[in-house]
N, C-alpha and C positions, 0 to 999 in steps of 0.2 A: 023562175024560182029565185027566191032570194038563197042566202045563204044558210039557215037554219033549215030550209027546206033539203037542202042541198044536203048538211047533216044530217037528216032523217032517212033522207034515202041510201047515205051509205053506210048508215048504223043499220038501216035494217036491212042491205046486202050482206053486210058482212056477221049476220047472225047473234052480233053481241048486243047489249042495252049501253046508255050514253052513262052508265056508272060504271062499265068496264072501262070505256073508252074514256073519260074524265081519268081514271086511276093511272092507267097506260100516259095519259098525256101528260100528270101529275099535277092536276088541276085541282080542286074540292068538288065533288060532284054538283054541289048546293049551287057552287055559282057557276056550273056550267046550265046549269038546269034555269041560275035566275036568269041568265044571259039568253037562254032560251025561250022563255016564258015571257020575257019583256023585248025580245027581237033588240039587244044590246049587241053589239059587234068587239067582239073582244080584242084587247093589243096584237100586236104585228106578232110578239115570240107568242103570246099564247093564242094565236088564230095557226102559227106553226107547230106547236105543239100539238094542237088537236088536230090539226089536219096528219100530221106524223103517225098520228096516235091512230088516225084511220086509214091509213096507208093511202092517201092522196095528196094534192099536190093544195098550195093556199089559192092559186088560182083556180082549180075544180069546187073549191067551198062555195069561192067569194063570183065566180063569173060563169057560171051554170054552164061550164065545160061539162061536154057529157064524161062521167068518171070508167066508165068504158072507153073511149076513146082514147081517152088519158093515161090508160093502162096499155092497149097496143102501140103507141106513141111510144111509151117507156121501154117496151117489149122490143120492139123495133130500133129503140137505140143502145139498148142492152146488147142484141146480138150484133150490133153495127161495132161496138166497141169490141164485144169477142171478136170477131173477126180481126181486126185490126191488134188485136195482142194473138193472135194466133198466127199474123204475119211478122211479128213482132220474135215470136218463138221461136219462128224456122230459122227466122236471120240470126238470131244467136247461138241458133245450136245445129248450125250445119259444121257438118264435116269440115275441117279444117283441109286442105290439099297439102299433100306430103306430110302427115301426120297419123300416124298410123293409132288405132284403136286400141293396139296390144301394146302391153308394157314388157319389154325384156326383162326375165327375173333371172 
């Protein structure tokens, strides 16, 4: 799959038409459709923009990463960073020793 292939199948997972996703990405729809229609490869920010705009990554556009794949990949380093601010948490907000919870009033 090239790349426009690669948009087609995640515009039509994701439910929306490529004039929602041009809007979101803040594109002109006309020339995301001529870049479409002439297999044009758009600049670096606007091949980021629209890949943003479709919640995937510019390598899932450009290198026919499966975009499922790419999403438990994400998923998987999502909860790897929670975890690690969750160990993060304890260590800050442990009990101090010899420090009592109550305040004398």
């Amino acid at each position: 799959m090239n790349l426009w292939d690669n948009v087609d199948k995640v515009v039509k997972e994701s439910g929306e038409n490529l004039s929602e996703i041009s809007d979101r990405a803040g594109i002109q729809y006309d020339t995301v459709r001529n870049w479409r229609t002439r297999h044009i490869y758009p600049r670096v920010d606007e091949a980021k923009a629209l890949a943003d705009a479709l919640g995937v990554t510019v390598e899932q556009l450009f290198f026919d990463e499966d975009v499922e794949e790419g999403y438990r990949k994400e998923i998987i380093r999502l909860r790897e960073e929670e975890e690690k601010l969750k160990a993060i948490e304890s260590l800050l907000f442990q009990p101090q020793p010899g420090k009592s919870d109550i305040v004398a009033g």
